[in-house]
N, C-alpha and C positions, 0 to 999 in steps of 0.2 A: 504494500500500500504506500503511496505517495501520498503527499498535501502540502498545498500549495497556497499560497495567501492570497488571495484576489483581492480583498479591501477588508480597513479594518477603521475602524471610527471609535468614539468613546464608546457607543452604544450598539455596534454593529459589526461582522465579524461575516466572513464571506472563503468560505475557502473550495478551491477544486480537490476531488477527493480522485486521486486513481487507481486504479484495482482494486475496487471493491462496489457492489452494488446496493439495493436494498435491505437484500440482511443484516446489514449492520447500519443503515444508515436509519431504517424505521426505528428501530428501538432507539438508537438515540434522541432523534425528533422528538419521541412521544415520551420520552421521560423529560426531556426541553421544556415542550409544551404544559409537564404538570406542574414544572416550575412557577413560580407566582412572579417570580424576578422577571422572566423570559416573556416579550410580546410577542413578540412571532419565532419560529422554528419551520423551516422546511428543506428540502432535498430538491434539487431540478436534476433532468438529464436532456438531452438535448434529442437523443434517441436510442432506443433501446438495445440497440449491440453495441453503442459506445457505450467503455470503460471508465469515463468518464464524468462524476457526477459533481454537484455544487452545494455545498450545505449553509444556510444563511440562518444567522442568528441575528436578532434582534433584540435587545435588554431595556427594561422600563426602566432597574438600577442596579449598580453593580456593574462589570466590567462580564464583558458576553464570553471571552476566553473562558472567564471561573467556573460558568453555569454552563460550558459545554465539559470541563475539564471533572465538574462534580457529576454529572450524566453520568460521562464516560464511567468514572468510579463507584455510582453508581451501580450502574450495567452489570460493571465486574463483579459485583457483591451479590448478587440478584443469579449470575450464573453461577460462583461460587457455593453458593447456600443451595443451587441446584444440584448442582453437581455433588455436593456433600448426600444430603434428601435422599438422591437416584443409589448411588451406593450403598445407601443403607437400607434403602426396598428393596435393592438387586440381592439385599444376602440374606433375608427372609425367605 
């Protein structure tokens, strides 16, 4: 995976994402979006077999890097605790 800074403002934070698609890009959007900090969150792609996608953040306060940076870590903790769960169903 690549990423690339396209624009970055007090409030706004744009970057191109490459090699990678929707599966990683939804979950992070929608944890974005449950943020209270975060006004907008989305993904663009320009078309479907480019590799290439665009992830825009927008912050009402706070710095838009922290609220994608807390996602991310999020995410992590979310599959972690998954991943902990599944193994200990699996040895039941």
């Amino acid at each position: 995976m690549e990423l690339n800074k396209i624009k970055k403002t007090a409030k706004e934070l744009e970057i191109e994402v490459v090699g990678e698609n929707e599966t990683i890009l939804n979950p992070i959007t929608q944890v974005l979006l449950q943020n209270s900090d975060v006004e907008f969150a989305e993904y663009l792609c320009d078309h479907p077999l480019s590799n290439k996608r665009i992830l825009y953040v927008r912050v009402k306060k706070g710095k838009p890097e922290e609220a994608l940076k807390r996602a991310v870590k999020q995410l992590e903790e979310e599959v972690k605790s998954f991943s902990k769960n599944f193994e200990r169903k699996k040895k039941k």
